[in-house]
N, C-alpha and C positions, 0 to 999 in steps of 0.2 A: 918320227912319231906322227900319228894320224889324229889331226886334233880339228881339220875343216875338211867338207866334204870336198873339193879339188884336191887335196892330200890325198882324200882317200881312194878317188881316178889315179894318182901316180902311180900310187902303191899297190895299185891292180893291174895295169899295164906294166909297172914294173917287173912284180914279181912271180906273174900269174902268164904266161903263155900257153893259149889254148887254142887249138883249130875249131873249138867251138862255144867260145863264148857265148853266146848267143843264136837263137834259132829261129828263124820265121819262114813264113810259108808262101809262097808264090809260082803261082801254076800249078797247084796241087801238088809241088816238093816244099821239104823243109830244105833249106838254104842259111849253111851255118856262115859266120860270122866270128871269124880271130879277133883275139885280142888285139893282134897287129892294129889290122883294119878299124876296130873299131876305136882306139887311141887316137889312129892316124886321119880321123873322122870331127871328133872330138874337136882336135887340137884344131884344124882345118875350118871347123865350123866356128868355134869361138873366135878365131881371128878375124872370120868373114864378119861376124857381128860388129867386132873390133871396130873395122874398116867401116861398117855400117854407122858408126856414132854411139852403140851401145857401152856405158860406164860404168863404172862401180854403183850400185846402189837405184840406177837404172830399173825399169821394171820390163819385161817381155812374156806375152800371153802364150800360151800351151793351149791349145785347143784340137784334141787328136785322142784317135782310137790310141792302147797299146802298140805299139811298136819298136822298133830298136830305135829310129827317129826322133822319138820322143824324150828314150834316154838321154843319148849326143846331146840332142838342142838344151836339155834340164843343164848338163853338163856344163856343158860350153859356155852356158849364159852363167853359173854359179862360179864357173872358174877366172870369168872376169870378173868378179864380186859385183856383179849384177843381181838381180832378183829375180826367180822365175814364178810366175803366176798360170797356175794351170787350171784350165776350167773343163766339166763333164761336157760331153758332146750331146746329151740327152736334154741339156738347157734352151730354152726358147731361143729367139734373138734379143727380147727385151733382156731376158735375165744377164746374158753374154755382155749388152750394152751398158747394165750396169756396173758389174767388174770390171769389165775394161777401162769406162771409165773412174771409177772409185780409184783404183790402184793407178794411175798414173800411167799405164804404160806406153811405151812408148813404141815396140815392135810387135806385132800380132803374127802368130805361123799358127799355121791351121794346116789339116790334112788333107780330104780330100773337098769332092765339089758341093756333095750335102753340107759340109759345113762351111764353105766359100761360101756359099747361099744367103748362111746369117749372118756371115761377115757382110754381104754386098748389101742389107735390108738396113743395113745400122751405119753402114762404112760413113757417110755422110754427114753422123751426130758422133762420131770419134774425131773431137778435133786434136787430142795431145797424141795422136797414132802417127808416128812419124815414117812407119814402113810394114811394109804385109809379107809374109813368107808363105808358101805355099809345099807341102811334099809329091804337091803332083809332077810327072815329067816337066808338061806346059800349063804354064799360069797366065791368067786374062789379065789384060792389061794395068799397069803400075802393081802390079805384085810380082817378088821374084819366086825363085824357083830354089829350093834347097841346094841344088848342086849348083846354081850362079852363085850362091850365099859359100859353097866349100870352095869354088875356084877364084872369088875373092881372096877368102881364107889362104890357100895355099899359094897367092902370089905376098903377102904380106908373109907367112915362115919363110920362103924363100930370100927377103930383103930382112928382115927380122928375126931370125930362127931361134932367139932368145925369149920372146916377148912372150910367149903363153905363160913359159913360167915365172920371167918375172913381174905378171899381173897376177898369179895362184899366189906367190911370194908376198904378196898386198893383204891378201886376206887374212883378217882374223879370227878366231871362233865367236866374238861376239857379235862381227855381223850378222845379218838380216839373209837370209841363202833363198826362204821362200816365206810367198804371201799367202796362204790357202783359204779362200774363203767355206766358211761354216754350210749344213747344207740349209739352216734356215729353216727347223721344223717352227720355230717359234717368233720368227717376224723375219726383218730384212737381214741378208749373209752377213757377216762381218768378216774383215781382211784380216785371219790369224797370220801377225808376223812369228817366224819360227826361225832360231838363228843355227848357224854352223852347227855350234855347242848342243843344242837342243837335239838334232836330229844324232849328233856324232856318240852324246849321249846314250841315247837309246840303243844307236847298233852295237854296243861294245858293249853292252849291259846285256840284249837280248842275244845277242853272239855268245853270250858266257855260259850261259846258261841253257839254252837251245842247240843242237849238233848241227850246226847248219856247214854243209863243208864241200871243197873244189872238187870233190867224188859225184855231189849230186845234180839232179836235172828237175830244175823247178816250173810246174806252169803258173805264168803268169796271167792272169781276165780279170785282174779285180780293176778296174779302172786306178790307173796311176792318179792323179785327180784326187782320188783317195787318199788320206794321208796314212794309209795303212798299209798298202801296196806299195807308196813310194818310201816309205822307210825300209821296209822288206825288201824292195828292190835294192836301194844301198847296201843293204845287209848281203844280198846274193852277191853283189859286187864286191864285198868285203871280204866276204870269203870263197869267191870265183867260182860260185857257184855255175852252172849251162840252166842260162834264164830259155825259154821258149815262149813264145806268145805266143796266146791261144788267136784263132783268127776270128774270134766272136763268143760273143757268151754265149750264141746260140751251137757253136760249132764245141763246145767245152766237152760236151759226152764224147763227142768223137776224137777231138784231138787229144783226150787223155789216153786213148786206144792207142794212138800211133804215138805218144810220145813218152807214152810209161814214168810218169815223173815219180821220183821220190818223194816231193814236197811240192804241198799245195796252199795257199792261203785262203781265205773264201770267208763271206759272210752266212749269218747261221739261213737264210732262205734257202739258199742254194742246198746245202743239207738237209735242210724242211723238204727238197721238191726230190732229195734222193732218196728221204726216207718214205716220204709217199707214194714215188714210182715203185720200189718195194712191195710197201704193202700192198698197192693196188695189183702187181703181176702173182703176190698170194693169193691174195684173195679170190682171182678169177681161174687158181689151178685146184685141181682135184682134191675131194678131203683128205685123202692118202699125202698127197706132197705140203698139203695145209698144217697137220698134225707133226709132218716130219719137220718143218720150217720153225712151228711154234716150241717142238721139242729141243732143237736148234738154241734154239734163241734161249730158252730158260735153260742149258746145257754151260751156253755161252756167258749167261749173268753168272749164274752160279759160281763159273771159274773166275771171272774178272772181280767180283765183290773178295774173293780170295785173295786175287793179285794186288786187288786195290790197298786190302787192310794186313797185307804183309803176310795171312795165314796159311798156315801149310796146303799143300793141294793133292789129294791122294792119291795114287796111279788109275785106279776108276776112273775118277773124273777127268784125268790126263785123258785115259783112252777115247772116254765121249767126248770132249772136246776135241779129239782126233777126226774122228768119227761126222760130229755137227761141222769141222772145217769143210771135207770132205765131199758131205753132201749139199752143204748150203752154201757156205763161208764164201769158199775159194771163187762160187760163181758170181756172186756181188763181187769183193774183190778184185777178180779179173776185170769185171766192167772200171775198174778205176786205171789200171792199165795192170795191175796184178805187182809194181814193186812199189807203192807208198810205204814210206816210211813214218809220215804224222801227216797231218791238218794242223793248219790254225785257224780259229778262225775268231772273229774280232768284228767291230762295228754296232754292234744290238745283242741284245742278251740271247744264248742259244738254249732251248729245253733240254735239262735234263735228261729226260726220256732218249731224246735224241744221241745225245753224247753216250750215253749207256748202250743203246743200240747199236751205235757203231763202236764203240769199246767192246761190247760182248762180242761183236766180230773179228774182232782182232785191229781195228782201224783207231786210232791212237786220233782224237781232235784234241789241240794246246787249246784250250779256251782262254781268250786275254780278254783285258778292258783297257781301255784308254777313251782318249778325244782328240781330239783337231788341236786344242790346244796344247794338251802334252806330248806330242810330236813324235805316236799319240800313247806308247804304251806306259802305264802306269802297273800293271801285274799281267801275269801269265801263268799259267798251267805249265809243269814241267816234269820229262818222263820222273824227277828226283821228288818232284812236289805237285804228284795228280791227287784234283778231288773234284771230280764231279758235281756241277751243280753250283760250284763257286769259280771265280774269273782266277785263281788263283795266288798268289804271295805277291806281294812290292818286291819289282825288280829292283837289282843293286843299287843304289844311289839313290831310289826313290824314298819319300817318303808319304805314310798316308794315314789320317786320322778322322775319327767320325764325330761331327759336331756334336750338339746338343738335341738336334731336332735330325738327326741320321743324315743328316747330309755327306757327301764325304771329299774330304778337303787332302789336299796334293802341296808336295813340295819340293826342289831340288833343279837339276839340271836342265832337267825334261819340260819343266813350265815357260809356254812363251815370253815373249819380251811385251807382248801387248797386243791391241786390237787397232790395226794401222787408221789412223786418224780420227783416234775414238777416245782419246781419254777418258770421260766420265764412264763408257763403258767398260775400260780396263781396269779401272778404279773399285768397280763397285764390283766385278770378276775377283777380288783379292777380299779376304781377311786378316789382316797384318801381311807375310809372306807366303801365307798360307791361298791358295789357287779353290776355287770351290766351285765345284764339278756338277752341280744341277743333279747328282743322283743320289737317289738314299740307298743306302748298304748297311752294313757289319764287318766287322771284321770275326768270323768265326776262333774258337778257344787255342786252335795254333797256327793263327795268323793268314786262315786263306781269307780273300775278303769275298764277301755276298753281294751282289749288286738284287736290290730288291726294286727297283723303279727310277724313272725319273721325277725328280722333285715336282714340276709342276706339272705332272701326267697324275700323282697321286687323287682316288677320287673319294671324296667324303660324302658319305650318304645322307640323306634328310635324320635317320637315325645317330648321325656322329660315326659312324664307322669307317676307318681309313682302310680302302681297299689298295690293291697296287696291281693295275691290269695286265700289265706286262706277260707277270708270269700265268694268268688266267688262258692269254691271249697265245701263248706260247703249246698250254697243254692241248688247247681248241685246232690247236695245227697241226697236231699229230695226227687228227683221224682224218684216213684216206678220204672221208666224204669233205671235207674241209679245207679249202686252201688259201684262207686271211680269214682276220676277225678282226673287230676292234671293239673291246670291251667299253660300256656307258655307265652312266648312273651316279655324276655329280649331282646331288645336291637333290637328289631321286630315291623316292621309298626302298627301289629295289638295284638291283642288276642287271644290266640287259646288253645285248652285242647283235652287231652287226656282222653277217656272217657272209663272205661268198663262200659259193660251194666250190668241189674238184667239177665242174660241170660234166666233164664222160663220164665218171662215177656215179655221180645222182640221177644223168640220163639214163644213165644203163640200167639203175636199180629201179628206176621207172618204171623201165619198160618191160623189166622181168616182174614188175608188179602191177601191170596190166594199165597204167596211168595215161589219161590224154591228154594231153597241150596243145596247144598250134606255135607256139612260141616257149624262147629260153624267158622271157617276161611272162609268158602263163605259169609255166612250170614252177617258176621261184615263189608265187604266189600260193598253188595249191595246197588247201590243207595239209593233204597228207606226206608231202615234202618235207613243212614244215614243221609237221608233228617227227617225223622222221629223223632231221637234224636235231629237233629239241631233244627227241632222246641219243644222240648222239656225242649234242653236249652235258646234258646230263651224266654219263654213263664216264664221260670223262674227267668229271667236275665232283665226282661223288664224295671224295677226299676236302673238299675244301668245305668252312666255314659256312652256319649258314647264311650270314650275310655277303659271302662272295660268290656263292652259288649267280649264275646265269639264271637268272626266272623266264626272261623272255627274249627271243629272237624273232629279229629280221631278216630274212634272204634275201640280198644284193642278185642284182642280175648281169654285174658285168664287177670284175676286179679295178682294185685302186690305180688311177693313172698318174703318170709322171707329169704327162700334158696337161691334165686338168688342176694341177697342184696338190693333188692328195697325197702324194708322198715323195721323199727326198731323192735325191740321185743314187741317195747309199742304201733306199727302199724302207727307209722309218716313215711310218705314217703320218701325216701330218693331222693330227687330231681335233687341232680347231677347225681347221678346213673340211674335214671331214662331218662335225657334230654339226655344224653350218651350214652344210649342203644336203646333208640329209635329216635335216632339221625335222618336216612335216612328217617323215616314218617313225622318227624316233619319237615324236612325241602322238604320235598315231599308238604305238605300241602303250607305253605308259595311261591314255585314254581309255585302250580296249582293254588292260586291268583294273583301273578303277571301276570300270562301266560293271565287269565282271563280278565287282565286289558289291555290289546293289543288289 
């Protein structure tokens, strides 16, 4: 029985031989990966750590792109009942330096030299770092090399050949497997401890209920680091899945072409920038192919509201729906590599619109909700229990209920053990047993739940009105002229956002409207820009209240940075950081409408 994640390695090399578990890319081939090899990798590697002084309960830093590397070393370090602590490569060096040291660790492996870099800026102020791994060929000096860390390894199986599994034999599901720190939209990370159970949890829960199976070929870019990728990733291993790593988020359009995957995971941006390249390749073709696309698309709702709510579908609309694949469908589609079989996707709330969009095309998104702490899923969308627009049912074992003031509170398997060396903080994270999630929702009439906001993002107007930006900020992202928002208006007469624009699209519409700049800073500026976007959001805001209505806009002249601390690794915005840096705009706008009202 598979009851700790090193079980669940045996039981994959056990029973799962495959000439291609695994797929990566080097020298412009994909270069598969057996299950043999990658067992016999595994096992090689935790031993070397073994020999290294690595122990049960032990910490060891992950700092690396996706790769199969990444896997192994997670592996090998969980199968001694060690701890692995993995951090985004997108992190400063201070940030790196404060996890490494908060979590104790004691061995650091990093990939390549970019990220050697923030290791050598810090190396100095890690005094509990008792050793450096590197996955490059050659590593500079006092750091080893991944494969001196396996031919360790494989001289210790050779004297030992017992010993890997009887340290896996050690472990129990209550240990401690990983530390994942939060991304810290709201003050300093904290170390979510996350145990066997918790993670083992979730994969047998979302395995039950998800087809996930040793038929498909999954791309993996979500950063492992993620704790939604790294559960997923279990899960591919669970069920022998052929993982492929993308060679870059940037190279993801391409290597969906060459590697046709069935299943994909993704956060909803990535979808935002598919549904936008979309519209944007309508929008700039002929009114003939314009009218056929839109015709399409209302062809395509028509039959999926059908499909959605169980009701018959008549052979007509079978045919146009023949017909809309045909001319439209199939050629979006294809660009995914032409065999998906679902999306997940997971981390931040995804627009309706969206989901609908790609459901009227025939492209199925699970939409889930979790956290870093539930390890992370707590509901999901499923082909048995799809509804749009809600994160969908409490998976098996979980449970979930909505307080008093809409918060929504969790319990079960899936909830962490704590927030490593934080008691007061773990403390006041609980309600009796009850885990309480920062976000306000519902649970709709048969059980799908609604995620309507994060609790302390809610904004209450000078008027008392409780808005919830989220979903504002979400419908603001659909228009091709639009590519981030961040809705304002705590504690403010009205409503107001902060807008980048798609910048080709706004330029282009420029210049087809005869406009002059010398600069993307003139441009963002000009009236008529401005008035342009307002009716923009307007037109897409028409449906809402009129206290959530958008009254007034700012045009950004450059999108949110990771470096500047505007937004997380996982791309949630960081809202205070944001309302505080563009402090003198925001309250520039709120000025030039009262001035307005004189």
């Amino acid at each position: 029985m598979v009851e700790t994640l090193a079980e669940l390695f045996l039981n994959t090399i056990k029973n799962y031989a495959k000439p291609d578990l695994m797929l990566y890319k080097k020298h412009g081939q994909w270069i598969p990966l057996s299950t043999e090899e990658f067992g016999q990798k595994v096992k090689k590697l935790s031993l070397g750590l073994w020999e290294l002084g690595l122990r049960p309960e032990d910490k060891l830093i992950i700092l690396s792109e996706n790769r199969p590397e990444w896997v192994m070393t997670d592996l090998a370090t969980i199968s001694l009942g060690a701890i692995t602590v993995p951090i985004y490569t997108t992190l400063m060096p201070e940030q790196i330096r404060y996890i490494i040291d908060d979590s104790d660790a004691k061995i650091v492996v990093y990939s390549d030299q970019e990220q050697g870099k923030k290791i050598e800026a810090i190396r100095s102020q890690l005094k509990k770092v008792d050793h450096y791994i590197t996955f490059q060929e050659e590593a500079p000096p006092g750091v080893l090399t991944w494969t001196e860390v396996l031919a360790k390894g494989e001289r210790v199986l050779n004297s030992q050949p017992n010993l890997f599994e009887e340290r896996i034999a050690q472990i129990r599901p209550e240990n401690v497997a990983s530390i994942i720190y939060t991304s810290g939209t709201t003050g300093i990370p904290k170390g979510v401890m996350l145990m066997h159970s918790n993670f083992i949890s979730n994969i047998k829960s979302c395995s039950s209920i998800i087809p996930f199976s040793s038929e498909d070929t999954v791309l993996s870019f979500l950063p492992l680091s993620h704790v939604l990728e790294r559960m997923v990733m279990f899960t591919y291993l669970y069920k022998a899945c052929t993982i492929a790593f993308a060679e870059s988020i940037e190279a993801v359009a391409q290597n969906l072409l060459e590697i046709r995957p069935h299943i994909m995971v993704s956060v909803p941006r990535v979808f935002e920038k598919i549904y936008a390249r979309v519209m944007e390749n309508v929008l700039s073709e002929s009114s003939l192919k314009r009218k056929i696309f839109f015709w399409a698309l209302k062809v395509g709702k028509d039959y999926a509201r059908r499909q959605l709510n169980r009701r018959p579908i008549s052979q007509y609309l079978k045919l146009k729906r023949s017909i809309a694949h045909k001319l439209v469908f199939s050629k979006i589609i294809a660009r995914t590599g032409g065999r998906v079989r679902f999306f997940v996707s997971g981390g931040a709330p995804l627009s309706k619109d969206i989901a609908e969009f790609f459901f009227a095309m025939g492209l199925t998104i699970l939409e889930g909700y979790g956290l870093t702490e539930t390890s992370p899923v707590i509901s999901v969308n499923t082909f048995e229990n799809l509804r749009l627009g809600t994160v969908g049912k409490p998976i098996p074992g979980v449970e979930v209920r909505i307080a008093s003031d809409g918060e929504i509170l969790t319990r079960g398997p899936h909830v962490m053990k704590g927030y490593y060396k934080k008691e007061a903080e773990t403390k006041e994270s609980f309600e009796g047993d009850w885990f309480k999630t920062g976000d306000i929702g519902y649970l709709d009439e048969d059980g799908f739940l609604v995620i309507t906001d994060r609790k302390k993002d809610i904004i209450v107007t000078a008027g008392g009105k409780n808005v919830a930006p989220q979903p504002i900020e979400n419908l603001l992202k659909t228009s091709p002229f639009i590519s981030n928002a961040v809705v304002i208006g705590d504690r403010r007469r009205f409503i107001s956002a902060l807008i980048v624009p798609n910048f080709e699209k706004v330029e282009e519409w420029a210049r087809q409207n005869n406009l002059v700049f010398a600069s993307r800073s003139e441009m963002v500026k000009h009236p008529e820009v401005i008035k342009f976007l307002q009716a923009e959001v307007d037109r897409l805001t028409v449906n809402l209240a009129s206290f959530e209505k958008v009254k007034k806009i700012a045009v950004l002249e450059r999108d949110f940075d990771l470096a500047e601390g505007e937004i997380t690794p996982t791309l949630k915005v960081r809202r205070s950081i944001i309302e505080k840096k563009y402090q003198p705009v925001i309250e520039a706008l709120y000025r030039e409408a009262e001035l307005n009202q004189l």
